[in-house]
C-alpha positions as CSV (number, residue, x, y, z in Angstrom):
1,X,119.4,97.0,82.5
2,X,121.4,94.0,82.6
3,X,124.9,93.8,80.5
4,X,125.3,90.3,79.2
5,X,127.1,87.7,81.1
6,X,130.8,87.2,80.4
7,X,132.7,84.2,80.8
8,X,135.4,83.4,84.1
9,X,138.1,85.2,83.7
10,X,141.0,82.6,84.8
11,X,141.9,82.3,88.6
12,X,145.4,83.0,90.0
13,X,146.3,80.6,92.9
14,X,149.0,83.3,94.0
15,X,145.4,85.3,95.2
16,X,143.2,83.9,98.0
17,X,139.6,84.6,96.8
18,X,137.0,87.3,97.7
19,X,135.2,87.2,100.7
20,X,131.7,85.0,100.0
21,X,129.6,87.3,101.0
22,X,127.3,90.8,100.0
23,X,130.5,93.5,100.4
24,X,130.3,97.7,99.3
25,X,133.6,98.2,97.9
26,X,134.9,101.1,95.2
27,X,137.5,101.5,92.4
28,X,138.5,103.9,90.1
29,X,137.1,104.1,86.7
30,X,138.8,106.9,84.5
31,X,139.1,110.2,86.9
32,X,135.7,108.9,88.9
33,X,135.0,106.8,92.0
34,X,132.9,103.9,92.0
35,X,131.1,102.3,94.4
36,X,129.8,98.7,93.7
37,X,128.4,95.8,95.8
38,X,129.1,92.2,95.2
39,X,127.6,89.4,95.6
40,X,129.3,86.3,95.5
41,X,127.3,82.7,94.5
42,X,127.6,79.7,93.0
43,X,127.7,80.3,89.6
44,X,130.4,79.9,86.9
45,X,130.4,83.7,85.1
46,X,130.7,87.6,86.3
47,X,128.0,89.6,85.4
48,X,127.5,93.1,85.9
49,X,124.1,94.9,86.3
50,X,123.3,98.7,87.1
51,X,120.2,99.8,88.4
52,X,118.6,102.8,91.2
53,X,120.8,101.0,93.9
54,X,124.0,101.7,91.6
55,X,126.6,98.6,90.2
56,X,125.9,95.5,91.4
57,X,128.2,92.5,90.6
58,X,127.8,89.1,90.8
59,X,130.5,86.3,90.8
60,X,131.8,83.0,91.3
61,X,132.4,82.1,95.0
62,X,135.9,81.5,93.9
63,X,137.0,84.0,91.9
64,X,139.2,87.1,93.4
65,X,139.1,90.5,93.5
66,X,141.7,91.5,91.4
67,X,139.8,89.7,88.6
68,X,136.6,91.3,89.4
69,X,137.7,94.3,89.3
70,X,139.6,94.2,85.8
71,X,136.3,92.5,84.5
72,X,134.7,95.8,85.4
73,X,137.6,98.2,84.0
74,X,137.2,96.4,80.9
75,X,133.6,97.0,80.4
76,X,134.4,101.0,82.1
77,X,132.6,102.7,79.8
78,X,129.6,101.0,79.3
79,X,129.1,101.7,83.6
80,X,129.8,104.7,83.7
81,X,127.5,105.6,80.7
82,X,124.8,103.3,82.9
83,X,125.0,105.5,86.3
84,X,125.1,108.3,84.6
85,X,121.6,107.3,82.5
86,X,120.1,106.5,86.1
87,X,121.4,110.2,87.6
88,X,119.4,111.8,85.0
89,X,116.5,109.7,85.8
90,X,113.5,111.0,88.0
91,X,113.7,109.4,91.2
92,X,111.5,105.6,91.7
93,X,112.2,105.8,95.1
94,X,108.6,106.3,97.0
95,X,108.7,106.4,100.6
96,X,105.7,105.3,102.7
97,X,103.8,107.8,104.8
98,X,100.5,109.2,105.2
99,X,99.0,110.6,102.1
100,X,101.0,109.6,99.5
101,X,99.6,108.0,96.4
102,X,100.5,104.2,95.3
103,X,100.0,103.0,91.5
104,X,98.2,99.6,91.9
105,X,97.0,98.4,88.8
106,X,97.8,101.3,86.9
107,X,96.0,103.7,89.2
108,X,96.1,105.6,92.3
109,X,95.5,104.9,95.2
110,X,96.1,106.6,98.5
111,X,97.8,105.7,101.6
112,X,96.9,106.4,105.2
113,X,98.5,105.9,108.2
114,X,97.1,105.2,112.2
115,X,98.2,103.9,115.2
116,X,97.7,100.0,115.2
117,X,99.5,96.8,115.9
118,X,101.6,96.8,112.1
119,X,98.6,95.8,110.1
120,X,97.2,97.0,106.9
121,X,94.2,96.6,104.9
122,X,92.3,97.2,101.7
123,X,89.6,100.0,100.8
124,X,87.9,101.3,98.0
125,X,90.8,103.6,96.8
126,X,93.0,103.3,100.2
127,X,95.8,101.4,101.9
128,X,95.3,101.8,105.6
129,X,98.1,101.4,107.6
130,X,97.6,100.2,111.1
131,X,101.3,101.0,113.0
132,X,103.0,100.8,115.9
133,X,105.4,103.4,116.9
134,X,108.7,103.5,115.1
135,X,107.2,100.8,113.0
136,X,109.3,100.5,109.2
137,X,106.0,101.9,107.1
138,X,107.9,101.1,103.8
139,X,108.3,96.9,105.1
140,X,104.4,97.5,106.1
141,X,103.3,98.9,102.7
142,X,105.2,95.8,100.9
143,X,104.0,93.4,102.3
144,X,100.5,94.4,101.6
145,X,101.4,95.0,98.5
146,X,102.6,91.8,98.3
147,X,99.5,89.8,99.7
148,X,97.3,91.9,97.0
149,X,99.6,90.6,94.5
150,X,100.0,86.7,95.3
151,X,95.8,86.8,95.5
152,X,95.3,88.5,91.9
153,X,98.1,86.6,90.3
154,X,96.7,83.3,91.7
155,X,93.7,84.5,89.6
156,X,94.5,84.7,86.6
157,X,96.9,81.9,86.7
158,X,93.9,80.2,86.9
159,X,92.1,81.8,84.1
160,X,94.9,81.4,81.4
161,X,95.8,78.5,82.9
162,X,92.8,76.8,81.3
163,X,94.4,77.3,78.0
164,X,97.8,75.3,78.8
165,X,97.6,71.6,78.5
166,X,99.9,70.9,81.7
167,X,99.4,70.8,85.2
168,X,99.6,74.4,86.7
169,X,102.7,74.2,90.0
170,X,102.5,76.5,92.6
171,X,102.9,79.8,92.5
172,X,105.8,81.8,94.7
173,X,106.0,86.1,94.5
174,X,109.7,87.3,93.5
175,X,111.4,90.4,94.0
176,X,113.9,90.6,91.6
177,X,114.8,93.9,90.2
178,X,115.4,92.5,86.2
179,X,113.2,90.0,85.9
180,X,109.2,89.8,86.1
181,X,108.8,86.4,86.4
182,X,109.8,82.8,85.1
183,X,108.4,79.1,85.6
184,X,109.5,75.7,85.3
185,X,107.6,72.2,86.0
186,X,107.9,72.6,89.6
187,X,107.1,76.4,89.9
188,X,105.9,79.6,88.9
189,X,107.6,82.9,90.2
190,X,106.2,86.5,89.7
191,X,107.2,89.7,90.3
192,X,105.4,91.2,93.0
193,X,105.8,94.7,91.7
194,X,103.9,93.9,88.9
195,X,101.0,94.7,90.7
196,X,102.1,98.4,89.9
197,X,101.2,97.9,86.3
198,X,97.5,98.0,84.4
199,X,95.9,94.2,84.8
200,X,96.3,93.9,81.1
201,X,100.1,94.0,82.1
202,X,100.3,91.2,84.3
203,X,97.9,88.9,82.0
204,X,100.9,88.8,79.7
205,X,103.2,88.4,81.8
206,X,100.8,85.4,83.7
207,X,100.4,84.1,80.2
208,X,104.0,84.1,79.0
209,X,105.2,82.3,82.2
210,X,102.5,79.3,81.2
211,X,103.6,79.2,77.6
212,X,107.1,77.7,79.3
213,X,105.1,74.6,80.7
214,X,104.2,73.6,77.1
215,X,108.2,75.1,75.4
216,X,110.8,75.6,77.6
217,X,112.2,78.4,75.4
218,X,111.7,81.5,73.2
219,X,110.9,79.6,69.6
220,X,108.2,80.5,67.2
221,X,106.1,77.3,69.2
222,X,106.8,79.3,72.5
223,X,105.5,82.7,71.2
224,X,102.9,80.7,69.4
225,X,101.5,79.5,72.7
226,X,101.7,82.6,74.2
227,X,99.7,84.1,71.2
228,X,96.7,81.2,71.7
229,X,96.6,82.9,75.3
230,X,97.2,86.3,75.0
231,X,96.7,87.1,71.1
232,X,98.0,90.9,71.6
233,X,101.3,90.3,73.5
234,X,103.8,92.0,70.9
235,X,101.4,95.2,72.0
236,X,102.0,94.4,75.5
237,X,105.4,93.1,75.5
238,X,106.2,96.7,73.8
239,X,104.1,99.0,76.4
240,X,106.0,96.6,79.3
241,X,109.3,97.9,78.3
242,X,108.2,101.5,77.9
243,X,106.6,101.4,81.6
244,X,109.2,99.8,83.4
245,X,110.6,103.1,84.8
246,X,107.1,103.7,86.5
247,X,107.4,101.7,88.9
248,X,108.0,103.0,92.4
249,X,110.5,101.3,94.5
250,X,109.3,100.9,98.5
């Protein structure tokens, strides 16, 4: 869950800025330690986002820490309620090795491992890991996963995309961890993770990312276009949210 961006805080010139680059560093919130990485950018507003990984902020190249860290005091109790939500949670965290199962497309199938040169490949029902000693199974197993999904989502970007009355742009996988896809005239990005969920899943998310060729926003023409494509997205968009927290993280 993402907590809605905030505006700058005002810089101080009396403080050089934060380093300007990915940094683990904690505070206190209340009587509890907090651990939080941040990633700086160049963007004009702190946001805060909490997820398996813990509090994540992101700010302005420019801005220091002092102010980053009273933008999270002020918002303390909406993070701590956050990590504390993910605590209770069952564990997403899925490590690779042989035998486990993978959800792809909403059902199971089964990974084995053997001795190989890092390759991988598709059965009926199994991911077949060819590895080399020492080899990082996890980085295998994504990518796979990831090849699977850039060929089905090609797919049916072509199938809905016969519906749209603009040209279709290339297609690029994304691995964000809040966002499954979005699409502008020059590109299409999708989560690769959808490939988790049930096909009828990724159609809506396939057919919402078109809809933003013809409106580049959420309007009543946007969700009107994305009903032409996919007439039972309110039923998906609702079982999308509910299934989020089902998908393994490798």
């Amino acid at each position: 869950m993402r907590l809605p961006l905030f505006d700058q805080l005002p810089l101080f010139r009396s403080e050089p800025p934060a380093a300007q680059m990915d940094k683990s560093r904690n505070l206190i919130l209340g009587n509890r330690l907090v651990s939080y990485t941040l990633r700086q950018a160049a963007r004009r507003r702190l946001a805060l986002s909490i997820d398996e990984r813990g509090l994540r902020v992101a700010a302005p190249r420019s801005i220091t820490i002092t102010q980053i860290e009273n933008f999270i005091r002020e918002n303390d109790q909406w993070v701590l309620n956050k990590l504390d939500e993910y605590a209770s949670r069952a564990p997403r965290q899925l490590p690779i090795r042989h035998g486990q199962r993978l959800p792809i497309l909403g059902a199971g199938v089964e990974v084995r491992v053997t001795t190989g040169a890092n390759r991988s490949r598709w059965e009926e029902g199994t991911l077949t890991i060819e590895a080399r000693d020492n080899a990082d199974l996890d980085a295998l197993a994504r990518k796979a996963l990831q090849r699977r999904a850039h060929a089905l989502f090609l797919q049916r970007i072509e199938h809905y995309g016969q519906g749209v009355s603009r040209p279709i742009p290339p297609l690029a996988l994304s691995s964000a961890r809040t966002r499954w896809g979005s699409c502008s005239s020059t590109g299409i990005r999708l989560n690769w993770r959808l490939i988790h969920l049930p096909l009828h899943l990724i159609d809506y998310v396939v057919a919402h990312e078109l809809a933003h060729l013809e409106q580049m926003n959420h309007s009543p023409r946007f969700w009107a276009v994305v009903e032409r494509l996919y007439p039972d997205y309110k039923g998906a968009r609702a079982e999308l949210k509910r299934r989020t927290s089902e998908i393994p993280i490798i």
